[in-house]
PyMOL Python script that loads the backbone (N, CA, C, O; Angstrom):
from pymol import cmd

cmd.read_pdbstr("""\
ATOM      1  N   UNK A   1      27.745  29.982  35.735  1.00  0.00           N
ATOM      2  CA  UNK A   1      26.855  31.029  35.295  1.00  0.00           C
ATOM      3  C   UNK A   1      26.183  30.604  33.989  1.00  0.00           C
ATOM      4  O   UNK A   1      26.945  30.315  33.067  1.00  0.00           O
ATOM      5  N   UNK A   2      24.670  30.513  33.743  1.00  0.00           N
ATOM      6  CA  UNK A   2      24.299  30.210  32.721  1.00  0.00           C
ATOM      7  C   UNK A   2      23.793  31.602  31.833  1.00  0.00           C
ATOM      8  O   UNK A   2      23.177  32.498  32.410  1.00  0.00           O
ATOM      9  N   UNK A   3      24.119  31.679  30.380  1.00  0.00           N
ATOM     10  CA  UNK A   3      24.252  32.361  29.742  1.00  0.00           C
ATOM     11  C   UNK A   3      22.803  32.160  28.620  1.00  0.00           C
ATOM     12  O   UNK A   3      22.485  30.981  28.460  1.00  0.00           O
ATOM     13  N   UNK A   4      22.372  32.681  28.242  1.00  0.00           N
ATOM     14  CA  UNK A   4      21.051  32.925  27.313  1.00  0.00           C
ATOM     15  C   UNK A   4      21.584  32.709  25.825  1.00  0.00           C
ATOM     16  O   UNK A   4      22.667  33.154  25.444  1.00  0.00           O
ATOM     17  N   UNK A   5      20.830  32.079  25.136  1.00  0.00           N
ATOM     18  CA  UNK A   5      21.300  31.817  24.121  1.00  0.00           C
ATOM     19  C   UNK A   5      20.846  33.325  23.606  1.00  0.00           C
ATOM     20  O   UNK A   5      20.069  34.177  24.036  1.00  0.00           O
ATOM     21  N   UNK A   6      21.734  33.216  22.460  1.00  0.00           N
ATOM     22  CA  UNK A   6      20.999  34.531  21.578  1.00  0.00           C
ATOM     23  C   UNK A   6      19.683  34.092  20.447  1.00  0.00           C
ATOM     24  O   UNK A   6      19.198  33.047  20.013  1.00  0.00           O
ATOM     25  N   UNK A   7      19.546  34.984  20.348  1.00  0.00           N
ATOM     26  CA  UNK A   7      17.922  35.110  19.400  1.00  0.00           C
ATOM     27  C   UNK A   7      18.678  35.555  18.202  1.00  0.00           C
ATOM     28  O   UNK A   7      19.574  36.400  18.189  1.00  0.00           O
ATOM     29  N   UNK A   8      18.148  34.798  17.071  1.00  0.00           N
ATOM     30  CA  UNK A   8      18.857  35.389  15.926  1.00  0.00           C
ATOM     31  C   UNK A   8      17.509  35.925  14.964  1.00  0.00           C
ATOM     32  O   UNK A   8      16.446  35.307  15.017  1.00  0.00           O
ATOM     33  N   UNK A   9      17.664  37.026  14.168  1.00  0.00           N
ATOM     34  CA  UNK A   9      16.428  37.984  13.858  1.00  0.00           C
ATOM     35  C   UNK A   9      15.392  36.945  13.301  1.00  0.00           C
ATOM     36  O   UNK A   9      15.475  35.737  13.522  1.00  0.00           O
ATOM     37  N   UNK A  10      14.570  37.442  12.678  1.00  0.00           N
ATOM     38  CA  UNK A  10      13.854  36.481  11.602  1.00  0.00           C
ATOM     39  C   UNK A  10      13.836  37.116  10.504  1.00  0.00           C
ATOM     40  O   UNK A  10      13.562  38.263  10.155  1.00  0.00           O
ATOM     41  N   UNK A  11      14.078  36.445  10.158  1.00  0.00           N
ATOM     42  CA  UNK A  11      14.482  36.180   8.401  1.00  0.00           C
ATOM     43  C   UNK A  11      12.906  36.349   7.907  1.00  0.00           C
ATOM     44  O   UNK A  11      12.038  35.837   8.613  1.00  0.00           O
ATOM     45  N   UNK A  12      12.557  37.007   6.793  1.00  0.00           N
ATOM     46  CA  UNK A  12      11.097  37.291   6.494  1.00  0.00           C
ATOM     47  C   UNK A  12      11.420  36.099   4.879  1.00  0.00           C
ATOM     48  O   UNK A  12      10.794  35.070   4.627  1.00  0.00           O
ATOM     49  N   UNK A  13      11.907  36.359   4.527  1.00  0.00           N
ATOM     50  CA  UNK A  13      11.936  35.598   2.937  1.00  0.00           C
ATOM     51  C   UNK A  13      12.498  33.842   3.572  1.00  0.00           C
ATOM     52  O   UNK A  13      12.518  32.868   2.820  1.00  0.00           O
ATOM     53  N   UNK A  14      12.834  33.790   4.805  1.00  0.00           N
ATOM     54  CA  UNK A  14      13.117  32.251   5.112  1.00  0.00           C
ATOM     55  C   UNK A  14      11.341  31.978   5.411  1.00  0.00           C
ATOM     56  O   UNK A  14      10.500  32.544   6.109  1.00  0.00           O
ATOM     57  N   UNK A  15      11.333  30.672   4.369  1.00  0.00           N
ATOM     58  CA  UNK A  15      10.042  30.019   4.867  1.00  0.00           C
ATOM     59  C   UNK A  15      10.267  28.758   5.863  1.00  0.00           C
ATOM     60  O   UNK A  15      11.112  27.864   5.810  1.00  0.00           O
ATOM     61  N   UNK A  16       9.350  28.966   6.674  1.00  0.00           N
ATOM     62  CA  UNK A  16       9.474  27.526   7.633  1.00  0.00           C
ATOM     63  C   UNK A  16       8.906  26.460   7.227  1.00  0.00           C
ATOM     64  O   UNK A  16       8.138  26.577   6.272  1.00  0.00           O
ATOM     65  N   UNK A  17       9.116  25.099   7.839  1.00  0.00           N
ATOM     66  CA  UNK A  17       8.744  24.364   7.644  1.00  0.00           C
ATOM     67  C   UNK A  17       7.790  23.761   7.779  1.00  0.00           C
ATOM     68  O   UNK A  17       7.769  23.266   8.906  1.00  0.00           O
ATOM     69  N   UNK A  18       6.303  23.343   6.766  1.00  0.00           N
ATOM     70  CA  UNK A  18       5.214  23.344   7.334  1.00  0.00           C
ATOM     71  C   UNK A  18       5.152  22.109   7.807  1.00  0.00           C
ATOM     72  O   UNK A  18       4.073  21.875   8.349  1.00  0.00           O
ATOM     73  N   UNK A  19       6.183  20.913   7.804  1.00  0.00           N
ATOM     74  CA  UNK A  19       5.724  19.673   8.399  1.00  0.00           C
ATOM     75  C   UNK A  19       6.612  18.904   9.484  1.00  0.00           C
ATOM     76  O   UNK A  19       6.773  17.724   9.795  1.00  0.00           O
ATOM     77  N   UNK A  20       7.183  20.313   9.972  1.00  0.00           N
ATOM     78  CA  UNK A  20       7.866  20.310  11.801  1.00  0.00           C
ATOM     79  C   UNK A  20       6.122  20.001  12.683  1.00  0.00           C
ATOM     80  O   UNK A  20       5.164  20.768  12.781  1.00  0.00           O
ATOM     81  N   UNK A  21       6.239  19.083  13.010  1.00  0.00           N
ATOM     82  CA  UNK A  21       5.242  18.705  13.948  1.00  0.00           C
ATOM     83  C   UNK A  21       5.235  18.629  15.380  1.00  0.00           C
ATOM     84  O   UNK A  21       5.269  17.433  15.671  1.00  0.00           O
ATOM     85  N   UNK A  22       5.206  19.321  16.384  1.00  0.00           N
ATOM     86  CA  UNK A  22       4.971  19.139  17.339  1.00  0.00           C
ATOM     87  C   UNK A  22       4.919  17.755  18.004  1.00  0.00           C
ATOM     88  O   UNK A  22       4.788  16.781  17.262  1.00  0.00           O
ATOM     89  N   UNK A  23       5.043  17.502  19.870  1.00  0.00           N
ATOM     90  CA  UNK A  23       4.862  16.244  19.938  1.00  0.00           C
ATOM     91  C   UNK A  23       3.656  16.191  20.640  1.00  0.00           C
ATOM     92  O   UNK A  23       3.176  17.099  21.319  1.00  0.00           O
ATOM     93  N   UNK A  24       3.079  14.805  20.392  1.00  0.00           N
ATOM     94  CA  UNK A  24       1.514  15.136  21.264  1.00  0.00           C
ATOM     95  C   UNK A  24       1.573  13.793  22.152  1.00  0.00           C
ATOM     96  O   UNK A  24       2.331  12.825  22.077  1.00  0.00           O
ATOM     97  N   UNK A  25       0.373  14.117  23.127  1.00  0.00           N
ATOM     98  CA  UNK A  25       0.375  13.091  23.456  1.00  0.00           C
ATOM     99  C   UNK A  25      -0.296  11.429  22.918  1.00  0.00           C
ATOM    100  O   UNK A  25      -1.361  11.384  22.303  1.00  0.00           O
ATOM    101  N   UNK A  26       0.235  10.571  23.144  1.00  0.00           N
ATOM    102  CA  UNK A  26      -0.611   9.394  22.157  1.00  0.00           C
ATOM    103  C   UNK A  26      -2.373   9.787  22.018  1.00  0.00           C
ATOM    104  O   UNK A  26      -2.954  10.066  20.969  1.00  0.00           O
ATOM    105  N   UNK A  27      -2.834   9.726  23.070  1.00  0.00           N
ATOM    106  CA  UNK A  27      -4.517  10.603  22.784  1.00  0.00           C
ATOM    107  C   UNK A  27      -4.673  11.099  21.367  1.00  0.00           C
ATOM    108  O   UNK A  27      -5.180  10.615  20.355  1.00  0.00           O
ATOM    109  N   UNK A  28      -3.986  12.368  21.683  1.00  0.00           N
ATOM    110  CA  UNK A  28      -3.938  13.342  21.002  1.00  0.00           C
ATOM    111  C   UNK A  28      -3.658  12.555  19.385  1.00  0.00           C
ATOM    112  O   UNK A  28      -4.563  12.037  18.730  1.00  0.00           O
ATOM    113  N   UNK A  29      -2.848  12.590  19.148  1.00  0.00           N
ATOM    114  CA  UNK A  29      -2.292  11.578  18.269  1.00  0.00           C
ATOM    115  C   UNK A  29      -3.196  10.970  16.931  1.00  0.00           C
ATOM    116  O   UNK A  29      -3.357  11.067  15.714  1.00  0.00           O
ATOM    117  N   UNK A  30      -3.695  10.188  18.306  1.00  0.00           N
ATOM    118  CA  UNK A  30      -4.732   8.839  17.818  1.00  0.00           C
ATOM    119  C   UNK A  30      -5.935   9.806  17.332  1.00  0.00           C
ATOM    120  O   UNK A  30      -6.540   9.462  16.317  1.00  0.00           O
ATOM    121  N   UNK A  31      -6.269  10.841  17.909  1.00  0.00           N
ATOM    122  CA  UNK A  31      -7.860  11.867  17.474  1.00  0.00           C
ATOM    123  C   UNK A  31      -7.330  12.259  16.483  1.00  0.00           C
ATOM    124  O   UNK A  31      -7.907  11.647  15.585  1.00  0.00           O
ATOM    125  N   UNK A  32      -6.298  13.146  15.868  1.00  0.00           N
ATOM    126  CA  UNK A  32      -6.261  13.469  14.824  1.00  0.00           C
ATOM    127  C   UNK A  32      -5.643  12.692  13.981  1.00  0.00           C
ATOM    128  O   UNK A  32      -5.418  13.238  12.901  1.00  0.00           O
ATOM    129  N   UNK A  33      -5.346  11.794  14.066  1.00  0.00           N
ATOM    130  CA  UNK A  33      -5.027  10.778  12.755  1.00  0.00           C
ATOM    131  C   UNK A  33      -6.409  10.251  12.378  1.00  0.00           C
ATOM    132  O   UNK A  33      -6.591   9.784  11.253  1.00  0.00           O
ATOM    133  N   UNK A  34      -7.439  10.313  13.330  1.00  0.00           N
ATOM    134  CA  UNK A  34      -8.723   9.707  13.014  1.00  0.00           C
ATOM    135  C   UNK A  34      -9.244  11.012  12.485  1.00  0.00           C
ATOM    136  O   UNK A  34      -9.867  10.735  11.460  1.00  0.00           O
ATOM    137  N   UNK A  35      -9.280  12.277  12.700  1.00  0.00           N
ATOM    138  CA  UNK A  35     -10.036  13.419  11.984  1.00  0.00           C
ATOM    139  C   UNK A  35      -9.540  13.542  10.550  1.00  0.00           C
ATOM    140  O   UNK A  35     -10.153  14.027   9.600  1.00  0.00           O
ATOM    141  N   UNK A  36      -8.226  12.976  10.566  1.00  0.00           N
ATOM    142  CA  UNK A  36      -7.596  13.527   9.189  1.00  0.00           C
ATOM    143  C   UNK A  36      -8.077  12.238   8.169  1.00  0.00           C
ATOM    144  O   UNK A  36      -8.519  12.301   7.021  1.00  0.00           O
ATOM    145  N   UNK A  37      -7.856  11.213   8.910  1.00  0.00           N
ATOM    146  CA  UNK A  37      -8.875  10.078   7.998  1.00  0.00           C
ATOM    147  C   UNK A  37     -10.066  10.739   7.580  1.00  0.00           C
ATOM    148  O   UNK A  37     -10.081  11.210   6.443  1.00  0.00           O
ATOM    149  N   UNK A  38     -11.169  10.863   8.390  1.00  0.00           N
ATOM    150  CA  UNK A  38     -11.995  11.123   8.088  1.00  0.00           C
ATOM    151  C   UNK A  38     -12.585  12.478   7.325  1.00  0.00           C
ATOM    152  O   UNK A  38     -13.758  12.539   6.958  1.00  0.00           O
ATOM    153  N   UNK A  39     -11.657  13.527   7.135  1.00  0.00           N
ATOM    154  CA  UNK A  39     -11.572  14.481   6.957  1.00  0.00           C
ATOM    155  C   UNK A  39     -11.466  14.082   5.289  1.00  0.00           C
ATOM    156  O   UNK A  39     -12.180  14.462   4.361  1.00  0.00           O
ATOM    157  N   UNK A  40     -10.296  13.172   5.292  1.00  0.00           N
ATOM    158  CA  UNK A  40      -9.986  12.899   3.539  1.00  0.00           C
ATOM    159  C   UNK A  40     -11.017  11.937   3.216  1.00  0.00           C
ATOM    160  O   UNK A  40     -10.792  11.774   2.017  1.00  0.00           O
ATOM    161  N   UNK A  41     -12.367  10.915   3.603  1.00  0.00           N
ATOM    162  CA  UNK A  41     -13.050  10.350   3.020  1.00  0.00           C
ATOM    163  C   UNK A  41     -13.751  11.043   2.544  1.00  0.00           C
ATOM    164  O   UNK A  41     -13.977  10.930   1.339  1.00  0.00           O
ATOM    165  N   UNK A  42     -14.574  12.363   3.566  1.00  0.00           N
ATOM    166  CA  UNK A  42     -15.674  13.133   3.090  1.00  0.00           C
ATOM    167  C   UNK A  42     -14.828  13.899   1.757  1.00  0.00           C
ATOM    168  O   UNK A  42     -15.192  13.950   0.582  1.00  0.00           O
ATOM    169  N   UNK A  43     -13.789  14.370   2.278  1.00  0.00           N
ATOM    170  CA  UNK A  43     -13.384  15.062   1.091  1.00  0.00           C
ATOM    171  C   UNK A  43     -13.457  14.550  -0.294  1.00  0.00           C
ATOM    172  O   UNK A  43     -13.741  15.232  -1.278  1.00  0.00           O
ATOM    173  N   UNK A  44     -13.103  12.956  -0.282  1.00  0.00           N
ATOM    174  CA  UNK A  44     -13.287  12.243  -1.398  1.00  0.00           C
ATOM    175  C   UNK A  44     -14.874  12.093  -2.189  1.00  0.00           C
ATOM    176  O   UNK A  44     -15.331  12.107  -3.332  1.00  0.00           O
ATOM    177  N   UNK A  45     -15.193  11.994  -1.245  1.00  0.00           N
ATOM    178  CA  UNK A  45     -16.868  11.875  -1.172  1.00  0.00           C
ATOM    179  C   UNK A  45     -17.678  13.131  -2.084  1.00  0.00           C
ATOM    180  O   UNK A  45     -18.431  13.241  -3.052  1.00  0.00           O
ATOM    181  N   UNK A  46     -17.176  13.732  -1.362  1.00  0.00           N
ATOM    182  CA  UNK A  46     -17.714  15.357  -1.693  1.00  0.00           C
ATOM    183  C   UNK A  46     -17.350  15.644  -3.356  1.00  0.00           C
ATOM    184  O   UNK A  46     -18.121  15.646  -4.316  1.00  0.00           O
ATOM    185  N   UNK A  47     -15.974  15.866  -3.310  1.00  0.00           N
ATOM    186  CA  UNK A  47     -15.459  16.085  -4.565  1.00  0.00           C
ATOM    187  C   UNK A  47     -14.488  15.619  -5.712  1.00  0.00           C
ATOM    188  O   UNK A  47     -13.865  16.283  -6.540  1.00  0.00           O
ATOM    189  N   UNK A  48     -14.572  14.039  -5.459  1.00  0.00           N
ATOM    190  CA  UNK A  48     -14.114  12.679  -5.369  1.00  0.00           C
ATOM    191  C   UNK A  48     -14.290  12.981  -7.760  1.00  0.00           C
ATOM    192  O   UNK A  48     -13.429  12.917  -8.637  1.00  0.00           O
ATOM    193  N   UNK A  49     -15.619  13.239  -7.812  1.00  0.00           N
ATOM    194  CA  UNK A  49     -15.658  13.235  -9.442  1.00  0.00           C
ATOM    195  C   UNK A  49     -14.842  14.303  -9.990  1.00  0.00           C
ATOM    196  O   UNK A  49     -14.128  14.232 -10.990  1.00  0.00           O
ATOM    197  N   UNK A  50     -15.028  15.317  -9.213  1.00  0.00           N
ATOM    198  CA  UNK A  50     -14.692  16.683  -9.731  1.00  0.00           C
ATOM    199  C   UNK A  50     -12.856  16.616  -9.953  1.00  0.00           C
ATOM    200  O   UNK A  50     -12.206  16.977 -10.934  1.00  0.00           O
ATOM    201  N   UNK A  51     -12.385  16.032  -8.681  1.00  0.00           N
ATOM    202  CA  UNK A  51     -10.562  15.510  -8.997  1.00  0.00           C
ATOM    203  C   UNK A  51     -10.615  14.777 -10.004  1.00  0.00           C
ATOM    204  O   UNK A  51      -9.675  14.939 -10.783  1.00  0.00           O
ATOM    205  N   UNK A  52     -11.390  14.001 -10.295  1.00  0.00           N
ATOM    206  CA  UNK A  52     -11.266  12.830 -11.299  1.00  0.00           C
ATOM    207  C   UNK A  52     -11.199  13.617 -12.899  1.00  0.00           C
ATOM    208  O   UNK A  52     -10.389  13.406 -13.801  1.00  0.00           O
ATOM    209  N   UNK A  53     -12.243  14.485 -12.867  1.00  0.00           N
ATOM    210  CA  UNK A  53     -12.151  15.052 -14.570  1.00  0.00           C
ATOM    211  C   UNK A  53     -11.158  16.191 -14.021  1.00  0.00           C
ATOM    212  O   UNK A  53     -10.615  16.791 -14.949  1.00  0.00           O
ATOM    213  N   UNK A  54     -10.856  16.555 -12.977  1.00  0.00           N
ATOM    214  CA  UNK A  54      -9.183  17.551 -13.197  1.00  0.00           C
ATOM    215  C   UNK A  54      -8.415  16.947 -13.635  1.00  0.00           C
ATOM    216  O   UNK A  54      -7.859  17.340 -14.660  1.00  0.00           O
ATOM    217  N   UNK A  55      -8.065  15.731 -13.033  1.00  0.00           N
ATOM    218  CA  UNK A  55      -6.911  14.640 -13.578  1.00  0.00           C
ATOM    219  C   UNK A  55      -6.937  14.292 -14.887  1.00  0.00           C
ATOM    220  O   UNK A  55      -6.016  14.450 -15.688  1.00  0.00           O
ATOM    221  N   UNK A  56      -8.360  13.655 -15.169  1.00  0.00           N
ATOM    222  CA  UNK A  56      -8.317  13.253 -16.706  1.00  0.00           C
ATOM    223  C   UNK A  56      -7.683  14.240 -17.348  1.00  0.00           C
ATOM    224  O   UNK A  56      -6.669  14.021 -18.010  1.00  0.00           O
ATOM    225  N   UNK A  57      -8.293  15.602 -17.199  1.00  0.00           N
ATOM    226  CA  UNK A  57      -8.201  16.699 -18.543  1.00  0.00           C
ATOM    227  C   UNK A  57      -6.502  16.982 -18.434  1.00  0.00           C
ATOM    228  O   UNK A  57      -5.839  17.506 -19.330  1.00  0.00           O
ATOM    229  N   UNK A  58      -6.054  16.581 -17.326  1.00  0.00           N
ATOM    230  CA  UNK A  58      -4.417  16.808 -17.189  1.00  0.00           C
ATOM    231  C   UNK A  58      -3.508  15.800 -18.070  1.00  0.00           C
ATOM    232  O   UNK A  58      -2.443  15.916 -18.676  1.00  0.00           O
ATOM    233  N   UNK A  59      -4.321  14.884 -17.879  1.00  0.00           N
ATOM    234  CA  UNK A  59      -3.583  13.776 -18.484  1.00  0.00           C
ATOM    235  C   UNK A  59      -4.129  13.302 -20.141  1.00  0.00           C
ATOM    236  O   UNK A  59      -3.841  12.246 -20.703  1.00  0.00           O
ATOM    237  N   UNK A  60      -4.837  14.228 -20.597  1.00  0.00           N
ATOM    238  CA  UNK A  60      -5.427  14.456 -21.649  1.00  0.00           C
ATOM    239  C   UNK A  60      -4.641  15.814 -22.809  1.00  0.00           C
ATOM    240  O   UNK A  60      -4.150  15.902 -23.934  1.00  0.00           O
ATOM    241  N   UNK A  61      -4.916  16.571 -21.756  1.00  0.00           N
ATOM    242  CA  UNK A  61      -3.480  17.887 -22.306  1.00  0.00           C
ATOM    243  C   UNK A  61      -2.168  17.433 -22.466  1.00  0.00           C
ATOM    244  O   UNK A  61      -1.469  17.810 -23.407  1.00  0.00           O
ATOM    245  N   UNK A  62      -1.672  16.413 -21.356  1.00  0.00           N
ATOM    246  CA  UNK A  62      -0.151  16.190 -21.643  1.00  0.00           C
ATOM    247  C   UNK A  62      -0.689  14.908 -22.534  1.00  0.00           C
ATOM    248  O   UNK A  62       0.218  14.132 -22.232  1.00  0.00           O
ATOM    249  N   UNK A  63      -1.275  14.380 -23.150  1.00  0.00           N
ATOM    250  CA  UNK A  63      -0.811  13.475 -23.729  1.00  0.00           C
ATOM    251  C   UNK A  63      -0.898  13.915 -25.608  1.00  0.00           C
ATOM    252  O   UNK A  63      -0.174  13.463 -26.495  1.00  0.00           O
ATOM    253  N   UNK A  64      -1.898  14.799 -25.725  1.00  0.00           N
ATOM    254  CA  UNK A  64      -1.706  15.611 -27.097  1.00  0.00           C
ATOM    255  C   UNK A  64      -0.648  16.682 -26.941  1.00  0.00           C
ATOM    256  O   UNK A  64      -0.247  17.079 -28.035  1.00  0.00           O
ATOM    257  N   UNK A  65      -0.006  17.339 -25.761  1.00  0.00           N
ATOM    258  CA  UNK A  65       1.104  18.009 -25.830  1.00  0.00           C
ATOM    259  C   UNK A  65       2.512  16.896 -26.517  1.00  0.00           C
ATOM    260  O   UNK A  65       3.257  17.207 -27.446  1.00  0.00           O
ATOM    261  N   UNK A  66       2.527  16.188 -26.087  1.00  0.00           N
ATOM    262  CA  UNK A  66       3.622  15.097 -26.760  1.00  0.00           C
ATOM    263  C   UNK A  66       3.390  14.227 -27.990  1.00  0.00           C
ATOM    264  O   UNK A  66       4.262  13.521 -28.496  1.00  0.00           O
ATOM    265  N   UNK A  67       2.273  14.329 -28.376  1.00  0.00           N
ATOM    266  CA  UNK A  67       1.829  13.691 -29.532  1.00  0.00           C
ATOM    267  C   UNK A  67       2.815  13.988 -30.750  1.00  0.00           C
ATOM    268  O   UNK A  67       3.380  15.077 -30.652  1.00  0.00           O
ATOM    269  N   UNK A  68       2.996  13.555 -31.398  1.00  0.00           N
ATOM    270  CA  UNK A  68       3.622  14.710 -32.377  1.00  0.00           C
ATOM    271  C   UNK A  68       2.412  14.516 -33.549  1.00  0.00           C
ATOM    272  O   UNK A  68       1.521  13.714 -33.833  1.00  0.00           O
ATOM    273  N   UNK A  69       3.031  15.898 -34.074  1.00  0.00           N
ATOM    274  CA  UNK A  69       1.878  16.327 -35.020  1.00  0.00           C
ATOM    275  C   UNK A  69       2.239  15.909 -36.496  1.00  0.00           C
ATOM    276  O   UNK A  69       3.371  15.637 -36.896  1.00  0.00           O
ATOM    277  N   UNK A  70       0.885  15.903 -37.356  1.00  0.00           N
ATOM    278  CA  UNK A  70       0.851  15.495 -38.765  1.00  0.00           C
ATOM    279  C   UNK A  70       1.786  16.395 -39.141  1.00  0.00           C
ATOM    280  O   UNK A  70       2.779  15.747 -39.476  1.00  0.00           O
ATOM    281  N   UNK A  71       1.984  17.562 -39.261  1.00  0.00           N
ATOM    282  CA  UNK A  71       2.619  18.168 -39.690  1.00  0.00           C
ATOM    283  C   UNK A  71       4.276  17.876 -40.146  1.00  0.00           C
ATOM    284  O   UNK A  71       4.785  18.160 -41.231  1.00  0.00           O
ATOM    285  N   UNK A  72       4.954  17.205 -38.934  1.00  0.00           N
ATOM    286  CA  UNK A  72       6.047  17.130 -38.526  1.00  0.00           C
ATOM    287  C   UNK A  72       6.583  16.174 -39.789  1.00  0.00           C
ATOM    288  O   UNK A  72       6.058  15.077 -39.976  1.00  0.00           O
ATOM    289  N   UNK A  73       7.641  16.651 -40.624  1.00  0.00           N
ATOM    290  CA  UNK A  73       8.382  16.178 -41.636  1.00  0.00           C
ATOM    291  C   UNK A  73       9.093  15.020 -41.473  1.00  0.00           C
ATOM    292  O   UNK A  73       9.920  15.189 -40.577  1.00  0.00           O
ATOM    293  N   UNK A  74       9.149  13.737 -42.015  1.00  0.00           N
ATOM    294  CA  UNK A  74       9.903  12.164 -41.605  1.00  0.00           C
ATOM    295  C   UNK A  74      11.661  12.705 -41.614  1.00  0.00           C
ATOM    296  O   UNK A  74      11.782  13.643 -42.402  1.00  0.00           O
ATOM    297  N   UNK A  75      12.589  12.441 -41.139  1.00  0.00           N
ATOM    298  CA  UNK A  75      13.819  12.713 -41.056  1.00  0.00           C
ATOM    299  C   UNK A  75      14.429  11.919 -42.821  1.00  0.00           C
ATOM    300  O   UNK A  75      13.858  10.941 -43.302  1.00  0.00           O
ATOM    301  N   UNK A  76      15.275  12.407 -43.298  1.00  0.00           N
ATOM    302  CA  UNK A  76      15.107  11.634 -44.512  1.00  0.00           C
ATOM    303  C   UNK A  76      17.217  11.175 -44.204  1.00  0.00           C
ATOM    304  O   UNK A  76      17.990  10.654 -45.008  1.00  0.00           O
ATOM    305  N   UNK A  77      17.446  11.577 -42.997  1.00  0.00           N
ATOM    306  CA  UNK A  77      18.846  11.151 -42.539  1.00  0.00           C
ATOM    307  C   UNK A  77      18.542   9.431 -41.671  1.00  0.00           C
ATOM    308  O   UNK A  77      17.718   9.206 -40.784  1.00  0.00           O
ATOM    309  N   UNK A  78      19.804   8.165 -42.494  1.00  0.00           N
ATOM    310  CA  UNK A  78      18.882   7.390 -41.649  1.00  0.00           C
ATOM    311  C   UNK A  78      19.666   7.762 -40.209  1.00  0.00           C
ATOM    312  O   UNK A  78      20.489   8.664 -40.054  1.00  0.00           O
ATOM    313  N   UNK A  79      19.168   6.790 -39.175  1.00  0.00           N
ATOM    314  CA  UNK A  79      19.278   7.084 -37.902  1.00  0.00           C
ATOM    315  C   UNK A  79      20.375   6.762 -37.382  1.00  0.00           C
ATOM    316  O   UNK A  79      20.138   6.856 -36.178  1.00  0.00           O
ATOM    317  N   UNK A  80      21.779   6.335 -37.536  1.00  0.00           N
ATOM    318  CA  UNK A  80      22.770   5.890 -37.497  1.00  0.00           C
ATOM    319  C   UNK A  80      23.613   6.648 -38.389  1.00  0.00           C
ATOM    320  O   UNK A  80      24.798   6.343 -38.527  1.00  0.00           O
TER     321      UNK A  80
END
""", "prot")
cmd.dss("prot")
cmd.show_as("cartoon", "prot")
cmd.util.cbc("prot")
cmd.orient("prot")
C-alpha cells in the first residue's frame, strides 16, 4: 500500500532559496546562458560608468572613514 507523503505547512518567515535551479534541457540551457551573457554586456554597456563612480565614491568613503584624523593625540605610552 503506498502511502502519501505529508505536506508540511509553509512557513511564511522561511525564505526559499533563490538559486535552487530547476533542470533544463541542454537547449534550454545553452539559450539562457547566452541571454544572461548578453543580458550582462548591455547591462555593462548601458550603465557600465554609472557602477564605476558608485564604486569609486564607496571606496572613497571607506577610505577617509579609516583615515585617522589630525586630531587624534600620538600615544605618549611606548608600544611594548
Amino acid at each position: 500500500m503506498l502511502r502519501a507523503v505529508p505536506q508540511r505547512l509553509a512557513d511564511m518567515c522561511e525564505q526559499p532559496d533563490p538559486f535552487v535551479f530547476p533542470e533544463l534541457p541542454d537547449e534550454a540551457a545553452a539559450a539562457l546562458d547566452q541571454f544572461l551573457e548578453d543580458f550582462y554586456y548591455q547591462f555593462q554597456q548601458r550603465y557600465g560608468v554609472q557602477l564605476y563612480r558608485w564604486y569609486r565614491g564607496l571606496d572613497e568613503r571607506d577610505a577617509r572613514r579609516h583615515r585617522p584624523s589630525s586630531t587624534t593625540l600620538p600615544h605618549r605610552d611606548p608600544p611594548f
